[in-house]
LOTOR-419800 format. One record per residue: x, y, z of N, C-alpha, C, O in turn; residue number from 1; chain. Coordinates in steps of 0.02 Angstrom, whole numbers, plus 50000, padded with zeros to 5 digits. Atoms other than C-alpha are relative to their C-alpha. Layout:
BEGIN
- X|Y|Z|X|Y|Z|X|Y|Z|X|Y|Z|NUM|A
...
//
This chain:
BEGIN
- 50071|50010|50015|51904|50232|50276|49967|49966|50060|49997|49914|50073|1|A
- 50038|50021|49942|51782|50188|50433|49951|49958|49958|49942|49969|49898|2|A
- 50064|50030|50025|51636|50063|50402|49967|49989|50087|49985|49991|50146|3|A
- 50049|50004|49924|51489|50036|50518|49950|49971|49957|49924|49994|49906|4|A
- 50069|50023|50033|51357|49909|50484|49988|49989|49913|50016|49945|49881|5|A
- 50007|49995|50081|51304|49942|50295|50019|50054|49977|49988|50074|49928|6|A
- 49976|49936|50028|51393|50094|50266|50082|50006|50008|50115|49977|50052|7|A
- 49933|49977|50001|51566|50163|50228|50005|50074|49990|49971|50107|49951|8|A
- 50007|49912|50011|51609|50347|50246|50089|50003|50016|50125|49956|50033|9|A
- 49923|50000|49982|51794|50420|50268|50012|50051|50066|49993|50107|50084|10|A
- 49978|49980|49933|51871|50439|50424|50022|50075|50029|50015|50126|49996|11|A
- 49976|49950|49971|51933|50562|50518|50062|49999|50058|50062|49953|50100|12|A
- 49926|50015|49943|52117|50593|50633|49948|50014|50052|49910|50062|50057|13|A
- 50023|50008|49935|52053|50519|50808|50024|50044|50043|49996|50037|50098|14|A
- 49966|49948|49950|52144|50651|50900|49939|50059|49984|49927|50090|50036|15|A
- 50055|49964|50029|51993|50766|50802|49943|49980|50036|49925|49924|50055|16|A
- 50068|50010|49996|51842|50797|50848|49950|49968|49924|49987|49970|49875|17|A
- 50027|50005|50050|51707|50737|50707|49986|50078|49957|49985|50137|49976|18|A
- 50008|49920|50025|51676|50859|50570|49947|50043|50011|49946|50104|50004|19|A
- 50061|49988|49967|51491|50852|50641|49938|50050|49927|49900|50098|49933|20|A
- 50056|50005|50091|51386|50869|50439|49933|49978|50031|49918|49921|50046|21|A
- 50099|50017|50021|51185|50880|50456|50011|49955|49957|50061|49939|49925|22|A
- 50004|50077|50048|51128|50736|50368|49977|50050|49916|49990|50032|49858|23|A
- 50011|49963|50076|51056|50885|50231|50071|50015|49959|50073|50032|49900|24|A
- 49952|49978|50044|51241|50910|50193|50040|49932|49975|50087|49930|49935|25|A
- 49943|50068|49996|51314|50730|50198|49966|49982|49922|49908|49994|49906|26|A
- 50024|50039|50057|51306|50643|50021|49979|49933|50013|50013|49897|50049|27|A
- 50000|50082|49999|51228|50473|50009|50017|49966|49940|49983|49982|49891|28|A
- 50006|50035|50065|51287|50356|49875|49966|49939|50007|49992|49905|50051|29|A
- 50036|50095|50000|51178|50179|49860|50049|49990|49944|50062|50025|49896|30|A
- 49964|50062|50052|51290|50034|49779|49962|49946|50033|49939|49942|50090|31|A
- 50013|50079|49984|51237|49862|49782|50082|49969|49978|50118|49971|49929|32|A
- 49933|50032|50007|51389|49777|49807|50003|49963|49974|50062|49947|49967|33|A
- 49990|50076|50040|51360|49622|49709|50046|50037|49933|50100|50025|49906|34|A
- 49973|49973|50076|51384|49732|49557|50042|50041|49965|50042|50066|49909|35|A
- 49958|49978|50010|51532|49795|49593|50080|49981|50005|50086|49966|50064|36|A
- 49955|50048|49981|51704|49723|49594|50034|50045|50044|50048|50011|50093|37|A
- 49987|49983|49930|51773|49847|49718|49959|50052|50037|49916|50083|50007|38|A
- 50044|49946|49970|51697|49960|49828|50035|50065|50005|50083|50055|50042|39|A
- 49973|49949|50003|51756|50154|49806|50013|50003|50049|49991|49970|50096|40|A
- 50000|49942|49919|51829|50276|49934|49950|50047|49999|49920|50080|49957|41|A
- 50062|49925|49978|51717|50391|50017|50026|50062|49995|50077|50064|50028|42|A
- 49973|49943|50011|51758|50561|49975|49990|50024|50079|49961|49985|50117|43|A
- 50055|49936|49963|51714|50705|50113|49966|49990|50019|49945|49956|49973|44|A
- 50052|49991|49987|51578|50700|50193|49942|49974|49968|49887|49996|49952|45|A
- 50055|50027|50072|51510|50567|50080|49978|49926|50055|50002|49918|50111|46|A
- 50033|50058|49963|51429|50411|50154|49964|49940|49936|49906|49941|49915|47|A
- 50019|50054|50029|51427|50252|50041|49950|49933|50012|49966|49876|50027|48|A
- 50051|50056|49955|51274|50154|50088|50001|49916|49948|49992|49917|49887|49|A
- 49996|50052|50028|51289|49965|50041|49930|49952|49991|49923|49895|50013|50|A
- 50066|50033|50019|51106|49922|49975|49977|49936|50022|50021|49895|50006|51|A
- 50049|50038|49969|50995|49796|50052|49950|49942|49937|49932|49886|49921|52|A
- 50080|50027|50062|50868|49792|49911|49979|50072|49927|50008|50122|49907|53|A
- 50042|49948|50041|50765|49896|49787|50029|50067|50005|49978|50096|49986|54|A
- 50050|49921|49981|50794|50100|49823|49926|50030|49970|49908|50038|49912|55|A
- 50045|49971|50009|50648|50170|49833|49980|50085|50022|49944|50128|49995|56|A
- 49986|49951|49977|50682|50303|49937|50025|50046|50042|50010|50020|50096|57|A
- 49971|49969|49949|50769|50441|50047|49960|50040|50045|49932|50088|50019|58|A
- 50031|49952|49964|50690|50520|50190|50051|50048|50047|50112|50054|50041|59|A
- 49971|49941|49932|50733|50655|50347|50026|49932|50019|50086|49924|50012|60|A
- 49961|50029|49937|50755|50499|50458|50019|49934|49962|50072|49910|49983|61|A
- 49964|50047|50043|50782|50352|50330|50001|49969|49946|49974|50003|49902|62|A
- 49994|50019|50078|50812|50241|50175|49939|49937|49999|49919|49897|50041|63|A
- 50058|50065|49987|50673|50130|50110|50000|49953|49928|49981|49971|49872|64|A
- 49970|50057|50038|50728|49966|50017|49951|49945|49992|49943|49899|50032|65|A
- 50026|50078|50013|50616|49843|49932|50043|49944|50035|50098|49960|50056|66|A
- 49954|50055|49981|50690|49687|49992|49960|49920|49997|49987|49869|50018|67|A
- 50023|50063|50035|50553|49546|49920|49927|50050|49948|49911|50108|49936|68|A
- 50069|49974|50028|50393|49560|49827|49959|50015|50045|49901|50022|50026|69|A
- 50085|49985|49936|50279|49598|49999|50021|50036|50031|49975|50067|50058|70|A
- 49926|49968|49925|50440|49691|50126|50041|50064|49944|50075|50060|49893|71|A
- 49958|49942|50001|50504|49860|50106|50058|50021|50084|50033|50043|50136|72|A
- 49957|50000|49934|50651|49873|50249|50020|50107|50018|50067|50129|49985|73|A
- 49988|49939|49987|50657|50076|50312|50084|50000|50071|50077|49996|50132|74|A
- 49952|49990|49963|50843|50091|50389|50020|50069|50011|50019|50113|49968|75|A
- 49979|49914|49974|50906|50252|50496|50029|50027|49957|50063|49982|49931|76|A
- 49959|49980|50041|50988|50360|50377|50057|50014|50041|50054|50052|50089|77|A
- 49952|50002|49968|51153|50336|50426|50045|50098|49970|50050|50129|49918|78|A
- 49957|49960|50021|51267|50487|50466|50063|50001|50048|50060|50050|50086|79|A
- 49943|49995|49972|51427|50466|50549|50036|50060|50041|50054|50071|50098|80|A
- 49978|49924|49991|51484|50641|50524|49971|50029|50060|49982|50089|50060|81|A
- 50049|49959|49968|51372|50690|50671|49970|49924|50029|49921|49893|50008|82|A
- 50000|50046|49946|51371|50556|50792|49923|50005|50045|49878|49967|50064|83|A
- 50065|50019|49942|51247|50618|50900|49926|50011|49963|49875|49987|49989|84|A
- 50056|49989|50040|51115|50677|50764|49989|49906|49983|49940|49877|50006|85|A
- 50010|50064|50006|51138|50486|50704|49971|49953|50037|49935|49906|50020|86|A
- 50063|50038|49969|51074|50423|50850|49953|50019|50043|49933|49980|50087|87|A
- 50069|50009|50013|50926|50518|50869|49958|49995|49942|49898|50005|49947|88|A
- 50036|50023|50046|50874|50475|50709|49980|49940|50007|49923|49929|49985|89|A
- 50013|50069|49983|50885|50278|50768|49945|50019|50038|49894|49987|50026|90|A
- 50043|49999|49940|50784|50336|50904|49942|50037|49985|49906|50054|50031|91|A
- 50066|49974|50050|50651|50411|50793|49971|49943|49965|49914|49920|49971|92|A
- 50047|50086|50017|50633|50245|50697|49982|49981|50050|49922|49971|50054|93|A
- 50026|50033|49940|50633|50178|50869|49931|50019|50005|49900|49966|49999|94|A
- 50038|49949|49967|50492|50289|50913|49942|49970|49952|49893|49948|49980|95|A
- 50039|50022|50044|50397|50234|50745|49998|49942|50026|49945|49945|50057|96|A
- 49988|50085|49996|50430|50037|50785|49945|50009|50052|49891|49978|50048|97|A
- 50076|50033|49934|50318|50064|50961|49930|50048|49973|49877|50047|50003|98|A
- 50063|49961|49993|50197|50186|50887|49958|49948|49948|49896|49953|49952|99|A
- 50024|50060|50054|50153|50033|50742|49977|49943|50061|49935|49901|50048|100|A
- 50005|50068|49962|50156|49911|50906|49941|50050|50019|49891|50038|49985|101|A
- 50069|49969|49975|50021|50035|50985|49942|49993|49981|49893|49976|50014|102|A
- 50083|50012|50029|49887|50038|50840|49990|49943|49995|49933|49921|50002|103|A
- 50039|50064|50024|49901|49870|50795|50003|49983|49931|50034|50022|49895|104|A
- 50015|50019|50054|49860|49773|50641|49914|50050|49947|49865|50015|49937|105|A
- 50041|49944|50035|49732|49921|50540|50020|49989|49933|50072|49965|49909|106|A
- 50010|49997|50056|49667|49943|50381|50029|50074|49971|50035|50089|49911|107|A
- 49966|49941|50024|49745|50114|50382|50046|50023|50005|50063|50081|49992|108|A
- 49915|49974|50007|49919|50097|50411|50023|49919|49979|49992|49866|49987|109|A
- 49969|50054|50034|50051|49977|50323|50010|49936|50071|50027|49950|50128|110|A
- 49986|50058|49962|50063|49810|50414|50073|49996|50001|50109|50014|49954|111|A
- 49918|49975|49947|50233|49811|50510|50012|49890|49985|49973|49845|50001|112|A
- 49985|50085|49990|50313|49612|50478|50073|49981|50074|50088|49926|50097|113|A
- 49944|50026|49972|50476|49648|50601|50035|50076|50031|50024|50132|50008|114|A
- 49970|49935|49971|50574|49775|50705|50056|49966|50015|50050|49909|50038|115|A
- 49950|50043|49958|50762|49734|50748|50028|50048|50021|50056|50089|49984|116|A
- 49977|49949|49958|50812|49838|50893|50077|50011|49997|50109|50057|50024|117|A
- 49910|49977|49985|51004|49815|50863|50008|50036|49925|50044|50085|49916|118|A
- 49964|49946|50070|51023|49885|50684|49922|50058|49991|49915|50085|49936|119|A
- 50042|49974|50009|50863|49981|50710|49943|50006|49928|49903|50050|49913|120|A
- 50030|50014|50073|50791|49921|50537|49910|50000|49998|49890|49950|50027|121|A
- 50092|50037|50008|50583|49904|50515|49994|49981|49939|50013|50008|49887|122|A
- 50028|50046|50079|50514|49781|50388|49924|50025|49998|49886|50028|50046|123|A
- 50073|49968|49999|50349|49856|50321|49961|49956|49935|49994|49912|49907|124|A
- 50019|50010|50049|50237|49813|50189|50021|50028|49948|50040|50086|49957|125|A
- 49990|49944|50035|50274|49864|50014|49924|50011|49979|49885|49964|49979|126|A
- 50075|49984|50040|50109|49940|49938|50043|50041|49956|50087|50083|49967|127|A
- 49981|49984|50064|50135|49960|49757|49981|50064|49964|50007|50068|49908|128|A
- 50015|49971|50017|50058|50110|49721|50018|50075|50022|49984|50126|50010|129|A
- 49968|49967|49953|50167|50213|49825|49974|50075|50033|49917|50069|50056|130|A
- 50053|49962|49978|50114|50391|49886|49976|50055|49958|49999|50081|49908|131|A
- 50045|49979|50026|49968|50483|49869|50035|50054|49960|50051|50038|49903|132|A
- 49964|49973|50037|50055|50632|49817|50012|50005|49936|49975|50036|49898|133|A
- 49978|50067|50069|50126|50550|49672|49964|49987|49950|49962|50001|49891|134|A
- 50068|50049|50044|49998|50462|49608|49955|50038|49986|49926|50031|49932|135|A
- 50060|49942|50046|49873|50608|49594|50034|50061|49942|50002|50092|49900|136|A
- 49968|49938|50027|50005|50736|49520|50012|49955|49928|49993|49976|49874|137|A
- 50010|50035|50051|50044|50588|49406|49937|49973|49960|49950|49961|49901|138|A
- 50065|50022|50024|49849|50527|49361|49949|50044|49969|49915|50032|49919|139|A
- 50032|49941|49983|49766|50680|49384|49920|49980|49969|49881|49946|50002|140|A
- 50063|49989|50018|49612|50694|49279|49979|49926|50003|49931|49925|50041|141|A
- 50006|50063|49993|49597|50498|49267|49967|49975|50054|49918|49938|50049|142|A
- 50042|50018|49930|49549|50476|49447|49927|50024|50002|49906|50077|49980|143|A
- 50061|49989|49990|49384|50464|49487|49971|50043|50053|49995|50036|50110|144|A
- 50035|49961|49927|49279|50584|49606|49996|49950|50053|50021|49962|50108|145|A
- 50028|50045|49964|49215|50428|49681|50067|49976|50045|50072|49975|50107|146|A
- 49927|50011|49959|49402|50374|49720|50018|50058|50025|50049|50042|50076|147|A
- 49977|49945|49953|49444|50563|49788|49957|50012|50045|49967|50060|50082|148|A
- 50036|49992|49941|49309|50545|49901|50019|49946|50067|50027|49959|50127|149|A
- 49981|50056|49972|49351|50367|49960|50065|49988|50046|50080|49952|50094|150|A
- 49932|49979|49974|49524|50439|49982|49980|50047|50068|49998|50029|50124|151|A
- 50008|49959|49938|49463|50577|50104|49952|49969|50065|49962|49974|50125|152|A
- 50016|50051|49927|49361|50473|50216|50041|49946|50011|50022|49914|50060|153|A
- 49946|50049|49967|49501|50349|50235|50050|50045|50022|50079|50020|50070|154|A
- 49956|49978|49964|49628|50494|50272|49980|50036|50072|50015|50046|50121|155|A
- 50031|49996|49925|49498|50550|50405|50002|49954|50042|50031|49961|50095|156|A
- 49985|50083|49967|49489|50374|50465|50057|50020|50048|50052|50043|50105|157|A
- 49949|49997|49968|49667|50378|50497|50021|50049|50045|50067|50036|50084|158|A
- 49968|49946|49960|49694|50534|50581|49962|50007|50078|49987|50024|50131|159|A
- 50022|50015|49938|49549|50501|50702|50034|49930|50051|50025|49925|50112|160|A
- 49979|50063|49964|49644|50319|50747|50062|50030|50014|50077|50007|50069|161|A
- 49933|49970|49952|49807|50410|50796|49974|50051|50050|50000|50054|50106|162|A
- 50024|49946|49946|49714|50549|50886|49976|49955|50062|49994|49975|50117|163|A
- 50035|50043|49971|49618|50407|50974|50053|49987|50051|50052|50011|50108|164|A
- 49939|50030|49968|49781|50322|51033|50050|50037|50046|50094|50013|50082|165|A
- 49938|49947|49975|49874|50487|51090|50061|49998|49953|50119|49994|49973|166|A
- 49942|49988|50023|49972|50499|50953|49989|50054|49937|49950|50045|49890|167|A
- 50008|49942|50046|50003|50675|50853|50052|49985|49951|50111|49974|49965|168|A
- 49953|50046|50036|50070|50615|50697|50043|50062|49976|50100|50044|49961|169|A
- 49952|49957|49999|50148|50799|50664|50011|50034|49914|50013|50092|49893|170|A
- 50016|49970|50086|50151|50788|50454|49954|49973|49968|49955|49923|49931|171|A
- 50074|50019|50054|49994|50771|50381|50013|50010|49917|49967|50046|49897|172|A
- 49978|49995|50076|50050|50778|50194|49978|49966|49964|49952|49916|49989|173|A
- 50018|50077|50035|50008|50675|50045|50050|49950|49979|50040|49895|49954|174|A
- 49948|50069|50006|50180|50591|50037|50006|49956|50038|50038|49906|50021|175|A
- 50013|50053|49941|50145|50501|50200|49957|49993|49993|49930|50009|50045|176|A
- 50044|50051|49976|49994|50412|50158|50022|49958|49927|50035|49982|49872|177|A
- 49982|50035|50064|50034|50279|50036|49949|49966|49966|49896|49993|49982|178|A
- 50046|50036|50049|49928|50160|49912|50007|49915|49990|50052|49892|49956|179|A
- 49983|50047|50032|49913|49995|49897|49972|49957|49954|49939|49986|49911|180|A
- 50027|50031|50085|49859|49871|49762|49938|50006|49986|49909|50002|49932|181|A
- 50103|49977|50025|49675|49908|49775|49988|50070|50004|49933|50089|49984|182|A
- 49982|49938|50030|49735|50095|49777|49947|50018|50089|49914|50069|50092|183|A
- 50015|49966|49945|49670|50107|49970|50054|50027|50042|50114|50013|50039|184|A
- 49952|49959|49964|49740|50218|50090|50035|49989|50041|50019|49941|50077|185|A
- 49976|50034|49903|49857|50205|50244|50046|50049|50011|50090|50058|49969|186|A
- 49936|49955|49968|49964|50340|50347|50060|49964|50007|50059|49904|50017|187|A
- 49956|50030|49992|50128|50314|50357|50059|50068|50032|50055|50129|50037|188|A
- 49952|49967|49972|50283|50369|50431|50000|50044|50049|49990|50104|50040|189|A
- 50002|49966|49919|50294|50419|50622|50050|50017|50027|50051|50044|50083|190|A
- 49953|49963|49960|50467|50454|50638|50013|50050|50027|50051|50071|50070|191|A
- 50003|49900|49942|50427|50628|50682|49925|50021|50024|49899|50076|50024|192|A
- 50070|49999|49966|50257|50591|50759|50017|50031|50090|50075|50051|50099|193|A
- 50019|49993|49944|50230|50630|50936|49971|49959|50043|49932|49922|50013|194|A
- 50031|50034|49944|50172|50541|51101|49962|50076|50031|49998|50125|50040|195|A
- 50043|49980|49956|50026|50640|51188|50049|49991|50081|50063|50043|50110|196|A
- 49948|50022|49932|50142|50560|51357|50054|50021|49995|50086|50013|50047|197|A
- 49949|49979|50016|50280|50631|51289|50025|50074|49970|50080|50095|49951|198|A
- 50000|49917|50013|50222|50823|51251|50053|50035|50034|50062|50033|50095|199|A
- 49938|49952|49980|50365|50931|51272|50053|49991|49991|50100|50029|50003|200|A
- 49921|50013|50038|50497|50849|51198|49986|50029|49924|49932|50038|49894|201|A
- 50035|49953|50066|50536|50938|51030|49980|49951|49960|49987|49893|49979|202|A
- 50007|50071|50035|50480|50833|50889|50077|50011|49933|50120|50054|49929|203|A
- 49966|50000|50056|50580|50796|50735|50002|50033|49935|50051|50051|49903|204|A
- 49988|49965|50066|50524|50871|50591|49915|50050|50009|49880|50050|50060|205|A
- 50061|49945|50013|50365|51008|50535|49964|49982|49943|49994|49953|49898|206|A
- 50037|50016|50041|50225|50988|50431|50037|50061|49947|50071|50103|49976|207|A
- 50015|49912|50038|50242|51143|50267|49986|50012|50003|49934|49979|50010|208|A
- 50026|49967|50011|50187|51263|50268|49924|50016|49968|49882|50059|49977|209|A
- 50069|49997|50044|50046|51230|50154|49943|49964|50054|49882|49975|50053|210|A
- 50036|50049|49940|49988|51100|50314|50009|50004|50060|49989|49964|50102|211|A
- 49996|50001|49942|50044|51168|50442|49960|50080|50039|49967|50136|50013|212|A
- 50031|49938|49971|49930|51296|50578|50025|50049|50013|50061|50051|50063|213|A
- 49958|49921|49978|49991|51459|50590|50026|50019|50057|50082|50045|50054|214|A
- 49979|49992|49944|50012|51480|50755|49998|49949|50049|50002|49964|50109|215|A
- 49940|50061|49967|50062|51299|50814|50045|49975|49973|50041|49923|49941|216|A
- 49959|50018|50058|50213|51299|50739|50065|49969|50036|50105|49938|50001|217|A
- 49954|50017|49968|50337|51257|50879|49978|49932|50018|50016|49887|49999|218|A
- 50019|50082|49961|50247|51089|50966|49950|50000|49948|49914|50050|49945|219|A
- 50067|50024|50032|50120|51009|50833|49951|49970|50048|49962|49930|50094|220|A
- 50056|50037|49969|49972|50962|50897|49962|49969|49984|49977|49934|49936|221|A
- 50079|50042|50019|49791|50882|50887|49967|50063|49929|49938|50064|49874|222|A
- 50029|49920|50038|49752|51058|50818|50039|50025|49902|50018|50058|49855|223|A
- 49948|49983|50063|49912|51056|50671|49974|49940|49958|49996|49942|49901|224|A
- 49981|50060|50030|49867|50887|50612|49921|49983|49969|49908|49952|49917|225|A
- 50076|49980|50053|49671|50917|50571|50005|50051|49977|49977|50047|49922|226|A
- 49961|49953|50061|49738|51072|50496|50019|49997|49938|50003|50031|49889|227|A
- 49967|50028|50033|49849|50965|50412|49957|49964|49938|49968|49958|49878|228|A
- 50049|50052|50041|49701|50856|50354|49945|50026|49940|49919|49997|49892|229|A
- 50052|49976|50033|49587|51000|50296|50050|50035|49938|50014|50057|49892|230|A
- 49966|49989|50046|49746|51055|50176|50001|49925|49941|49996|49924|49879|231|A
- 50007|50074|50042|49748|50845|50130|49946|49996|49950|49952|49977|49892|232|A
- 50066|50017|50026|49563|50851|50091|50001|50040|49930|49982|50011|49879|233|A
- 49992|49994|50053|49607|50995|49963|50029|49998|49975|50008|50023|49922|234|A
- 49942|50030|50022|49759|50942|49909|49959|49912|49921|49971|49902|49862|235|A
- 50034|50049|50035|49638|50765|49853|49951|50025|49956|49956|50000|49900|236|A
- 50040|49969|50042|49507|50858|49772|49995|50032|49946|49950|50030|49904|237|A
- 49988|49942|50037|49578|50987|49684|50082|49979|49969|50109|50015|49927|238|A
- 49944|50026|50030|49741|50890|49644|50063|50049|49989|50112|50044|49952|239|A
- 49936|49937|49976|49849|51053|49706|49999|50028|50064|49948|50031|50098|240|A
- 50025|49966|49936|49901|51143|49860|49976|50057|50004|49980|50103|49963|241|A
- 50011|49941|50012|49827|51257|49926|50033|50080|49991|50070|50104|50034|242|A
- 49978|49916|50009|49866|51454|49855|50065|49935|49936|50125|49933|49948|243|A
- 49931|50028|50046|49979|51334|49706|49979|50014|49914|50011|50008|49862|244|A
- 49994|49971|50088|49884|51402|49550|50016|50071|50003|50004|50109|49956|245|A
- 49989|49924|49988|49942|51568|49627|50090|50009|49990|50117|50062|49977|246|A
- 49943|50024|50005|50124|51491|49620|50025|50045|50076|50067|50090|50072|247|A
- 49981|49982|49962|50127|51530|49816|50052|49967|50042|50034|49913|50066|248|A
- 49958|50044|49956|50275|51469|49914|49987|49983|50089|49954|50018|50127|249|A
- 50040|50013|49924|50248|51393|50089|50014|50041|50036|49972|50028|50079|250|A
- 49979|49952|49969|50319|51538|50183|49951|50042|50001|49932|50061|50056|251|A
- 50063|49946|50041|50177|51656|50087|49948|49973|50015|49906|50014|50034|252|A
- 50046|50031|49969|50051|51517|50132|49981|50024|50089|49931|50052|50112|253|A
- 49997|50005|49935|50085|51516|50313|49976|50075|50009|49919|50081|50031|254|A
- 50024|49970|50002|50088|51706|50300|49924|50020|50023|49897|50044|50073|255|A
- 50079|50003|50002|49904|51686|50222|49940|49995|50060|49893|50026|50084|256|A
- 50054|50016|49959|49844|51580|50330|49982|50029|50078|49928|50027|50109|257|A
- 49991|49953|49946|49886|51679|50478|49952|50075|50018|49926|50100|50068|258|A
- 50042|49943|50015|49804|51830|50401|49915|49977|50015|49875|50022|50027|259|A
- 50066|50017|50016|49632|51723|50397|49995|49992|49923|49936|49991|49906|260|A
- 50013|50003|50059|49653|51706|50217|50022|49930|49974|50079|49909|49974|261|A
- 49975|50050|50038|49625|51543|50125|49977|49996|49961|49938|50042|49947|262|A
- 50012|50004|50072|49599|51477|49966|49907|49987|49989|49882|49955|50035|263|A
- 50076|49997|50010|49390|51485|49898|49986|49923|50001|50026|49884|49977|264|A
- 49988|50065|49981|49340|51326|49941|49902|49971|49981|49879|49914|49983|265|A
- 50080|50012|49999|49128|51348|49904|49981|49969|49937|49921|49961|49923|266|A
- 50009|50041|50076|49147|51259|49724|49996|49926|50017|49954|49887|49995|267|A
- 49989|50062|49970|49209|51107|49821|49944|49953|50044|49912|49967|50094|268|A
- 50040|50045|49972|49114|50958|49857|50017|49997|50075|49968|50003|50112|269|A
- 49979|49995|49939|49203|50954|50020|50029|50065|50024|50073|50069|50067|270|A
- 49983|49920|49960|49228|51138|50062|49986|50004|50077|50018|50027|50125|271|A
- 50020|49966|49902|49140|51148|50229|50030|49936|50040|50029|49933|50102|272|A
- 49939|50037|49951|49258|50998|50278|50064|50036|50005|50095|50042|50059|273|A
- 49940|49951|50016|49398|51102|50223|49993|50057|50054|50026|50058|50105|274|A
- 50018|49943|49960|49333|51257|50303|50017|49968|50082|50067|49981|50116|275|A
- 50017|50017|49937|49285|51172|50464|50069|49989|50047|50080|50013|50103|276|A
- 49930|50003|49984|49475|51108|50479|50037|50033|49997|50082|50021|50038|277|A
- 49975|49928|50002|49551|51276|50430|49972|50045|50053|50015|50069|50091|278|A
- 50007|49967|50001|49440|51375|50497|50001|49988|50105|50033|50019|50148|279|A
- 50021|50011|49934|49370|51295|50675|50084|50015|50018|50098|50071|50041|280|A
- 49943|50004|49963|49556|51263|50720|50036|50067|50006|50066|50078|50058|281|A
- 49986|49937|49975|49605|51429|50714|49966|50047|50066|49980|50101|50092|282|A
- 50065|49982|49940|49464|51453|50849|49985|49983|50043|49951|50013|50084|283|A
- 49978|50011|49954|49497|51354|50944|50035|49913|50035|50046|49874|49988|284|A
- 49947|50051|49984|49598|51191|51052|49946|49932|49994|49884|49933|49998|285|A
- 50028|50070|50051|49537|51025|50990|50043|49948|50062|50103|49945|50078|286|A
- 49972|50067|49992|49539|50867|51086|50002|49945|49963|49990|49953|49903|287|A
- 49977|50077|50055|49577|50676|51014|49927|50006|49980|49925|50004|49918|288|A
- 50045|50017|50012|49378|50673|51015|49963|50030|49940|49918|50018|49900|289|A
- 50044|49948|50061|49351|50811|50912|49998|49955|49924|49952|49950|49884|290|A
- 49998|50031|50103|49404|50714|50733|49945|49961|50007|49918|49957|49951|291|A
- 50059|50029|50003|49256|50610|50782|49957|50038|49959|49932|50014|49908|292|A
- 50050|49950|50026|49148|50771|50739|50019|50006|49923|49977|49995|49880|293|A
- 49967|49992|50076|49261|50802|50572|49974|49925|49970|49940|49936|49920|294|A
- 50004|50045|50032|49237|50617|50524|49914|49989|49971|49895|49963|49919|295|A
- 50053|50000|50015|49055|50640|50540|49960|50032|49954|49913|50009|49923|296|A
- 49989|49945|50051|49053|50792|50441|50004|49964|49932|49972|49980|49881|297|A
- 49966|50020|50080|49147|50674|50300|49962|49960|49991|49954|49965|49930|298|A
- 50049|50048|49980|49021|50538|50332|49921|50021|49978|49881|49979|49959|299|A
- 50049|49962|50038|48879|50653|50275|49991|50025|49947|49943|50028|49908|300|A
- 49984|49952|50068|48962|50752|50155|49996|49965|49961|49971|49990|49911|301|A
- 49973|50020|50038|49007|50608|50068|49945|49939|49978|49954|49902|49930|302|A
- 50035|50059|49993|48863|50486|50096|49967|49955|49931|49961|49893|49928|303|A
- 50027|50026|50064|48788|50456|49920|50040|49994|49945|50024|49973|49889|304|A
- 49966|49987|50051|48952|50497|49849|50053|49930|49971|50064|49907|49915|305|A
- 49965|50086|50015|49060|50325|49867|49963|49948|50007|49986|49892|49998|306|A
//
């Protein structure tokens, strides 16, 4: 049995190469060790993680552990099996840790309390209301217009303050913006963001299909990520994705949107924001300045509405 750090997984004969397991195939088990009097063997390709705190949750690049009432701790998802995938995933948190030192202290991303460069860990805020996503699929009719408007000019907000900075955050979704106790907004999660200074390295992960531009599908851009935003906007509005009362899968989306075909959008209070982000970006290349124009757009649209 090997251990490393907070994890136990089972070894392998050193004369071997590793068995080299994607992290999609490796099992994770969470134990809290207090509450156990011994600690199992790791099967296979299994990876026993020795809890921190809370789970709350598993991502692509890592685990995210309450660990008081204010601190959620996001650690690399450890994978052994695959040595070198393991540490560019560190180096993806890494990547998050300076893109949080970049913006700063903002009202639209989680306040950062700690980075520790040797176990690659980040301490974040927890906001209790976790993400958007979530919380509308769970609330649904309950929410107010006034709050799905409030929501879309704060996810504009945010997308113009990373564009601002040079940074293409890559998944515009509603599980990366989270909630917190006054149910305001904040982007989150940059492990597979982008540096503007750093175009041409691949990134980490892809928006869906449902958010991502048809034909920037290899390097995300400025262009994928207000794309991204004008899928967010109806995603908040309409409390589904788009082409999802059609029961379309994101493959069939992408398709769509390729064709020029998107979902009717002229019922919507915010349609011609929608449009404008669907439609302009297909038309053409978008600098950081442009979300200025989109924000202004939301800033009008929305003016008597929150």
């Amino acid at each position: 049995m090997g251990r490393c750090q907070n994890y136990l997984y089972k070894d392998w004969d050193p004369n071997e190469e590793p068995p080299m397991y994607d992290s999609a195939k490796v099992k994770h088990t969470f134990i809290e060790p207090e509450k156990v009097s011994k600690l199992p063997e790791p099967e296979d390709g299994e990876v026993i993680y020795l809890a921190k705190g809370e789970f709350l949750g598993k991502g692509t690049h890592g685990i995210i552990e309450r660990v008081s009432p204010k601190t959620v701790v996001k650690t690399p998802l450890p994978n052994p099996y695959n040595p070198s995938e393991e540490v560019d995933i560190r180096l993806y948190v890494a990547l998050e840790a300076d893109i949080y030192k970049m913006i700063g202290p903002h009202p639209r991303v989680p306040r950062v309390y700690g980075y520790d460069p040797e176990t690659y860990c980040l301490t974040l805020e927890y906001l209790p209301n976790g993400d958007l996503e979530t919380y509308i699929r769970r609330h649904g009719d309950s929410i107010s217009s006034r709050r799905r408007y409030r929501w879309i000019r704060q996810a504009a907000e945010a997308v113009r303050l990373l564009h601002a900075l040079g940074i293409i955050h890559s998944d515009i979704h509603p599980r990366n913006f989270l909630l917190d106790a006054h149910l305001n907004l904040k982007i989150a999660d940059f492990a597979g963001a982008m540096l503007v200074s750093d175009y041409g390295d691949p990134p980490s992960g892809y928006p869906s299909g449902y958010f991502r531009h048809p034909e920037h599908e290899e390097y995300p851009d400025f262009v994928n990520d207000v794309f991204g935003l004008g899928s967010l906007i109806y995603f908040i509005e309409t409390g589904r994705y788009p082409f999802e009362d059609e029961a379309v899968d994101s493959s069939e989306a992408q398709n769509r949107f390729r064709e020029d075909n998107f979902p009717d959008t002229s019922g919507l209070v915010c349609g011609d924001i929608i449009e404008e982000c669907w439609v302009w970006t297909t038309q053409s290349d978008l600098e950081p300045t442009d979300m200025t124009a989109i924000c202004n757009l939301v800033d009008d649209t929305l003016l008597f509405r929150i």
